[in-house]
C-alpha positions in Angstrom: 75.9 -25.8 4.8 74.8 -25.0 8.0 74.6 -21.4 7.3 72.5 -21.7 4.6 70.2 -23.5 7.1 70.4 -20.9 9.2 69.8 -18.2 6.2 67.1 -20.3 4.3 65.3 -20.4 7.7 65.8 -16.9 8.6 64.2 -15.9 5.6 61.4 -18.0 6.1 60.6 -17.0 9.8 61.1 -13.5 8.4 58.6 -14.0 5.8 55.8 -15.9 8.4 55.8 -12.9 10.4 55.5 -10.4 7.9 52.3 -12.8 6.6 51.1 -12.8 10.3 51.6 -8.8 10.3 49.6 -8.6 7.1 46.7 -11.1 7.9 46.6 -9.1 11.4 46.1 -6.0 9.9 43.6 -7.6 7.4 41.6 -9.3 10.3 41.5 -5.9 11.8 39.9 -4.2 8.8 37.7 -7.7 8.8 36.8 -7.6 12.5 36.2 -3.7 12.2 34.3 -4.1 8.7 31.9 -6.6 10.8 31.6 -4.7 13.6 30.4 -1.6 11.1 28.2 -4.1 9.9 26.1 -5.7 12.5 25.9 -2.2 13.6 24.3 -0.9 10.5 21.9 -4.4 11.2 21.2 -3.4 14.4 20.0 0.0 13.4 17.9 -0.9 11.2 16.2 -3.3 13.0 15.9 -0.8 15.8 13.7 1.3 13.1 11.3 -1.8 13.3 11.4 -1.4 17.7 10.6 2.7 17.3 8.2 2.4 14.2 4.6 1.3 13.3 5.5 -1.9 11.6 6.2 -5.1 13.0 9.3 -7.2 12.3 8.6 -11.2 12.8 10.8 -14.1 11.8 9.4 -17.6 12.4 9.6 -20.9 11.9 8.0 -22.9 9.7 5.8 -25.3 11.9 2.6 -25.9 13.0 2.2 -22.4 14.8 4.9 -20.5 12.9 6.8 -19.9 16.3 8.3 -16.8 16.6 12.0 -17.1 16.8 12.3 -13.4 17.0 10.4 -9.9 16.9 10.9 -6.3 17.2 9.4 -4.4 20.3 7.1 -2.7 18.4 4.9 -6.2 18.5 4.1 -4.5 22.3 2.3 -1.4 20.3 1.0 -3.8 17.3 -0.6 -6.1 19.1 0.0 -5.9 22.9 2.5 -8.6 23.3 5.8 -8.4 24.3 9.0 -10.3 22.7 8.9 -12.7 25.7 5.3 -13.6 25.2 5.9 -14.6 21.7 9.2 -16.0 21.8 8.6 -18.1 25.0 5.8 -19.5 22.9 3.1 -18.2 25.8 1.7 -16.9 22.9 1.5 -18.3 18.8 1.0 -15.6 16.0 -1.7 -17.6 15.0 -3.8 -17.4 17.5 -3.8 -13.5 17.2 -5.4 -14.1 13.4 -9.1 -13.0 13.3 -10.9 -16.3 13.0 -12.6 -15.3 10.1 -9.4 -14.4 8.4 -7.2 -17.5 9.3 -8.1 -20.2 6.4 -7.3 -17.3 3.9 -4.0 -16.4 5.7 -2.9 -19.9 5.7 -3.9 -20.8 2.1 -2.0 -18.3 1.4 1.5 -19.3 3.1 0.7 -22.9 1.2 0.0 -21.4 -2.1 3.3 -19.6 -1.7 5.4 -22.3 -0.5 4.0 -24.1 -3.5 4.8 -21.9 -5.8 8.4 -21.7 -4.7 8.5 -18.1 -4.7 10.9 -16.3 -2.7 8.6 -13.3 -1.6 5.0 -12.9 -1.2 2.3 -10.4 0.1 -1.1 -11.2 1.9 -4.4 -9.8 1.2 -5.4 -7.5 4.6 -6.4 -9.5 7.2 -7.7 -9.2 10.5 -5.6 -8.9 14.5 -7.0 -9.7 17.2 -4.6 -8.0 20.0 -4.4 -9.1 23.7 -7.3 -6.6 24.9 -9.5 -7.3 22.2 -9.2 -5.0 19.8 -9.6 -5.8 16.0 -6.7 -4.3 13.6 -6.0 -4.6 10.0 -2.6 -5.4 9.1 -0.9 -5.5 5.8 1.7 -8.2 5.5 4.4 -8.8 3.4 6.8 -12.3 3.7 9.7 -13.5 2.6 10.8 -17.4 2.4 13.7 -18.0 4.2 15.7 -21.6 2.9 18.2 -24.3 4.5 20.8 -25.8 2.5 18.5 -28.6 1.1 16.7 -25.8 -0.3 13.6 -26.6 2.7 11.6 -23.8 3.9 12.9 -23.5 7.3 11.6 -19.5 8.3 9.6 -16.7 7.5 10.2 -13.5 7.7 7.5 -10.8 7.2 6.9 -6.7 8.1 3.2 -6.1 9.6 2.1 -2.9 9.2 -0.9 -1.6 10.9 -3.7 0.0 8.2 -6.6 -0.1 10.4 -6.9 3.9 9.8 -6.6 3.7 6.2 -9.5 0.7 5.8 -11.9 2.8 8.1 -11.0 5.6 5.4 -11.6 4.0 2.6 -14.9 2.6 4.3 -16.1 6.2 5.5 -15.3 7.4 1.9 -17.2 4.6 0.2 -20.1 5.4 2.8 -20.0 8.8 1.5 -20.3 8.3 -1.9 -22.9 5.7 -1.7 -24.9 8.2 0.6 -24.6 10.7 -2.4 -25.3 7.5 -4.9 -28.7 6.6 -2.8 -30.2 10.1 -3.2 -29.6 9.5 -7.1 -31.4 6.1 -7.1 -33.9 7.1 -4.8 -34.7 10.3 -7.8 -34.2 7.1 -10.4 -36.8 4.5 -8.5 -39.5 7.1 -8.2 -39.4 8.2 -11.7 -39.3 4.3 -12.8 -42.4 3.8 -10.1 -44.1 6.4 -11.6 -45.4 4.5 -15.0 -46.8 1.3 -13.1 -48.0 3.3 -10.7 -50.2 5.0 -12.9 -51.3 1.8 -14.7 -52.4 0.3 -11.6 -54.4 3.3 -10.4 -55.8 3.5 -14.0 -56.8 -0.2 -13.9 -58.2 -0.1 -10.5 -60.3 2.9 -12.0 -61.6 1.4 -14.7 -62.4 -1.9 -13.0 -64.2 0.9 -10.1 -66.2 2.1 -13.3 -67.4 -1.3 -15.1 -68.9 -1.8 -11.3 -70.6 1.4 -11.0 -71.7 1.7 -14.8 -72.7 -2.5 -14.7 -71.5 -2.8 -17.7 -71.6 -6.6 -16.8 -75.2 -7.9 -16.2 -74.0 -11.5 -14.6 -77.4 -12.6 -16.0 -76.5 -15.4 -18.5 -73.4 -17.9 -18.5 -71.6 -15.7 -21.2 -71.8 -12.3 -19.1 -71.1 -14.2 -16.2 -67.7 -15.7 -18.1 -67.1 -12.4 -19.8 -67.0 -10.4 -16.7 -64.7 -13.3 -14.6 -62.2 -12.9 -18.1 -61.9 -9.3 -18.0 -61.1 -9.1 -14.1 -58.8 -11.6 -14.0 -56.7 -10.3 -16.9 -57.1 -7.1 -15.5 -56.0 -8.2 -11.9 -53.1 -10.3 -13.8 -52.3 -6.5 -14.9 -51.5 -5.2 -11.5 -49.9 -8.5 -10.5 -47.5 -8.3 -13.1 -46.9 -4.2 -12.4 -46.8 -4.7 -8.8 -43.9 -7.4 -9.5 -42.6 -4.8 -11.4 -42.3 -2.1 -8.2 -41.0 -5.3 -5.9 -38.5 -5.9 -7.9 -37.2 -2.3 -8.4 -36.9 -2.1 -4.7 -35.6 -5.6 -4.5 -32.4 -4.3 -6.4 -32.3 -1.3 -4.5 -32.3 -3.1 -1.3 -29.3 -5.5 -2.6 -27.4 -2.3 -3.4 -27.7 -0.7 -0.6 -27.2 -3.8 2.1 -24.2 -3.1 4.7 -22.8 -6.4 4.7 -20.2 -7.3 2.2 -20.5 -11.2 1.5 -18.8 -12.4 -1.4 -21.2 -14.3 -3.9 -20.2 -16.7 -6.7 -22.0 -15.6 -9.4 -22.4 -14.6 -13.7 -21.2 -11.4 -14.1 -24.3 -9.9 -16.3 -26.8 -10.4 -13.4 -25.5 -7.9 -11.6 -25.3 -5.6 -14.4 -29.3 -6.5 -15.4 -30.2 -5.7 -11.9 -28.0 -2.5 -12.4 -30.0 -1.4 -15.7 -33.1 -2.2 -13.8 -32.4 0.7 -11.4 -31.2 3.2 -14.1 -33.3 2.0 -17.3 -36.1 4.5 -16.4 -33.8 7.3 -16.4 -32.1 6.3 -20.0 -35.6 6.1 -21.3 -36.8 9.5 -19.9 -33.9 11.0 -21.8 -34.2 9.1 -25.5 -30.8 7.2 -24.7 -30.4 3.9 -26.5 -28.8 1.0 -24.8 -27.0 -1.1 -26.3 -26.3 -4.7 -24.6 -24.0 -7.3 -25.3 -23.2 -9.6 -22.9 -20.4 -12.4 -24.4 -19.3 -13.6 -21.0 -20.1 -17.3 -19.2 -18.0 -17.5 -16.8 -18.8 -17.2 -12.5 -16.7 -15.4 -10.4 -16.2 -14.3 -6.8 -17.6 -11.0 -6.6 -19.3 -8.5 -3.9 -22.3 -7.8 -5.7 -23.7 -4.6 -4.4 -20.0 -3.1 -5.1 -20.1 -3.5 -8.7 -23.7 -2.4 -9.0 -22.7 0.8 -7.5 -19.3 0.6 -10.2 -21.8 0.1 -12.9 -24.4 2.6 -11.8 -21.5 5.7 -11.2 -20.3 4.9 -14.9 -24.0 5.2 -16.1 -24.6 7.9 -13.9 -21.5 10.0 -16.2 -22.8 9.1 -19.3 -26.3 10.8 -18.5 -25.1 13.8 -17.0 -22.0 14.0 -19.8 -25.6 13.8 -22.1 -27.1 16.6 -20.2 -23.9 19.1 -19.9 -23.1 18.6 -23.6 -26.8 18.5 -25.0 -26.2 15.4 -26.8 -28.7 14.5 -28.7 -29.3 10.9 -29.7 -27.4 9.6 -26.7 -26.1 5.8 -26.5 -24.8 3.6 -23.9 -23.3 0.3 -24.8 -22.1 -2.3 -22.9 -20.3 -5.8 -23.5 -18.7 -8.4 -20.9 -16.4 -10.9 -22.6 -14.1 -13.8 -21.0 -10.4 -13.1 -21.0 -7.7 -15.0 -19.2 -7.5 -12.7 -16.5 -11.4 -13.0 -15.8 -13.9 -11.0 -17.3 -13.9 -8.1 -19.5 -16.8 -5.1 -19.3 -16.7 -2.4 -21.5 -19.4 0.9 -21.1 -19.0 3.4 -23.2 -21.1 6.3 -24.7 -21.1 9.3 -27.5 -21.6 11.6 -24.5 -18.5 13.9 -25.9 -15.6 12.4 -24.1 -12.9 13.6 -20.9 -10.6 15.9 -22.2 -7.1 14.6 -22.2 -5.3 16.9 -20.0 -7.5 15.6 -16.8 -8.4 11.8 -17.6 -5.2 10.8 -15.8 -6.7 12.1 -12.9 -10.6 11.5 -13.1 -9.5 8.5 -10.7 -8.5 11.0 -8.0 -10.6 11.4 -5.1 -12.4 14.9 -4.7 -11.9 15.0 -8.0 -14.5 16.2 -10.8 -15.3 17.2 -14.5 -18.9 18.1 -13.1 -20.2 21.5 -11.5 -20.4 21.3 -7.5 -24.1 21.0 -7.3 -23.9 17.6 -9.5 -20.1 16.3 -8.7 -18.3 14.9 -5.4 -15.2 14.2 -6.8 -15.7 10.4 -5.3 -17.7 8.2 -7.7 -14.6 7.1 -10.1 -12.4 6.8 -7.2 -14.5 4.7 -5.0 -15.3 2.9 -8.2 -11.1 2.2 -9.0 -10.9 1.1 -5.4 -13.7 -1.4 -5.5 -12.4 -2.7 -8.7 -8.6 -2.7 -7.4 -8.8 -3.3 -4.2 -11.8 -5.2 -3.3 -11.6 -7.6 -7.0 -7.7 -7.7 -7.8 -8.7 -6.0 -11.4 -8.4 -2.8 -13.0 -10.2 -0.2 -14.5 -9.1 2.4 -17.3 -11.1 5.0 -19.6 -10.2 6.2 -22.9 -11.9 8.7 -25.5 -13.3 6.5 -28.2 -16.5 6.9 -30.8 -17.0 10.3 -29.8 -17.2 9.4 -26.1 -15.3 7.8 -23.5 -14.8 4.0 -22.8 -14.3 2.6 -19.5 -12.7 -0.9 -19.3 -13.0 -2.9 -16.5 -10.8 -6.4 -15.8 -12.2 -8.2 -13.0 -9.9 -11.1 -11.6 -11.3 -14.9 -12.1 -9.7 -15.4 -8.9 -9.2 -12.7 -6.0 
């Protein structure tokens, strides 16, 4: 009996250790698996110390505290790891004033929302000497066991040099634009022009000629009526002039100031730029406007949107001696927004290049009449600057362009 004691417990023993041996050499392969890991971690996050984005993870608090950032935060912003994650200094304090409200609606929205990722609109830096940067920032929500938001943790890129191209190239082609309108506001000047210094002459000659003897009550009555409807004349074409240049004025302002607004203003203050110009050329316009609702919009950016896609259509007239040329356009509500639609019989884009009429430096046009920048600084505006889109297609013996503009950017 006591041997098979001793067996049954030799076996056993035997056994143990040969488990022990086999979870030894499996917590090697774990240990070394690990190691290969948190290596591989390592690296990558050294990617974030040697390149131009920004690694930040903080918490979720009243200053979203930086628990942790990658050196390149030294280059980003002029801070060091130490400054942010002794709390000497708070991300949010390095968010352009301006830019702030936005930033943190943004992280409430989300949070809201219960999404698990999200991206911010550019925004402003301000970094420790001053300097303003645009940043591009992309989060994700980081969650406890309760399922509580406890961290974020979000890649900042630097895209200062990109904005300052896309605001060099929209300089450009609004340069190139303001030569056009200026061409478009003298030939629209030209007709009230000409009435008022036709009115003025004739007033001039009823003077000279006294066609008006003032000597009774009735001459006296009939002179007063006839140079104040006269005068009322040159009032209402001298309106006529302020107001073209009013429009011009608003087009061609610098600052960017978002307005809340109907839609079909801006396109009526538009038409009152080109109008002279369609007329000059027999073009018919056709208008439509369906839509009601206001949106957030930078006004003097979609005149310019509106004025490059009329701009095509005449010179598609001109190139392809259409005859009997027509313009229409429609805005109509849609869930996303708003809806315009400008299209023509001008002939068309051939289909081999309309998927890249969006391209900048890009043109269907000869050299002397094309930059190549119009539609592109147009897709931008609408994509960039309005959350929408913008897409053209050959329809009705012309093209279509469709534009979505977002209800809420």
């Amino acid at each position: 009996m006591n041997d098979l004691i001793i067996i049954c417990f030799s076996v056993s023993l035997g056994i143990l250790i040969f488990i022990v041996y086999l979870l030894n050499i499996k917590n090697k392969k774990l240990i070394h698996d690990l190691k290969i890991r948190i290596n591989e971690e390592s690296l990558y996050l050294s990617l974030f110390d040697k390149g131009d984005s920004t690694l930040f993870k903080w918490r979720n608090d009243e200053h979203w505290s930086i628990e942790n950032v990658s050196q390149s935060a030294k280059e980003l912003l002029g801070f060091t790891q130490e400054d942010f994650m002794s709390s000497e200094v708070v991300y949010t304090s390095c968010i352009h004033k301006e830019d702030l409200a936005t930033v943190t609606q943004e992280v409430m929205d989300a949070c809201k929302s219960n999404v698990e990722y999200f991206k911010h609109e550019p925004y402003r830096i301000i970094t420790k000497d001053k300097t303003v940067k645009w940043v591009l920032d992309y989060t994700t929500v980081v969650r406890d066991e309760d399922g509580e938001i406890s961290h974020f943790i979000g890649v900042i890129t630097d895209i200062t040099g990109i904005k300052r191209k896309d605001e060099k190239l929209l300089e450009q082609s609004r340069l190139a634009q303001m030569g056009e309108m200026i061409s478009m506001i003298a030939h629209q000047w030209r007709q009230p022009l000409g009435a008022i210094s036709s009115t003025a002459i004739d007033l001039k000659m009823k003077i000279e000629l006294e066609e008006f003897t003032l000597d009774s009550i009735k001459e006296q009555e009939r002179c007063f009526d006839y140079f104040s409807e006269e005068l009322n004349n040159i009032e209402e074409f001298t309106k006529n002039l302020t107001e073209t240049i009013d429009d011009f004025r608003d087009f061609y302002r610098q600052n960017r100031t978002l307005k809340y607004m109907n839609l079909n203003e801006i396109i009526l203050k538009s038409i009152n730029i080109i109008k002279s110009s369609l007329y000059a050329n027999n073009i018919i316009l056709d208008e439509n406007y369906k839509s009601i609702k206001k949106l957030e919009l930078y006004d003097n950016e979609i005149m310019q949107v509106i004025l490059n896609i009329f701009k095509n259509s005449l010179d598609n007239f001109r190139l392809n001696s259409i005859e009997n040329g027509k313009i229409w356009i429609e805005t109509i509500d849609s869930d996303f927004g708003v809806t315009i639609s400008i299209g023509d019989n001008g002939g068309g884009i051939d289909e081999l290049v309309m998927e890249k009429i969006f391209n900048p430096y890009f043109s269907t046009k000869d050299e002397k009449n094309g930059t190549g920048l119009g539609l592109y600084m147009s897709k931008m505006i609408v994509v960039d600057h309005h959350n929408g889109s913008i897409r053209a297609v050959n329809k009705n013996d012309g093209v279509c362009f469709y534009i979505d503009l977002a209800e809420n950017l």
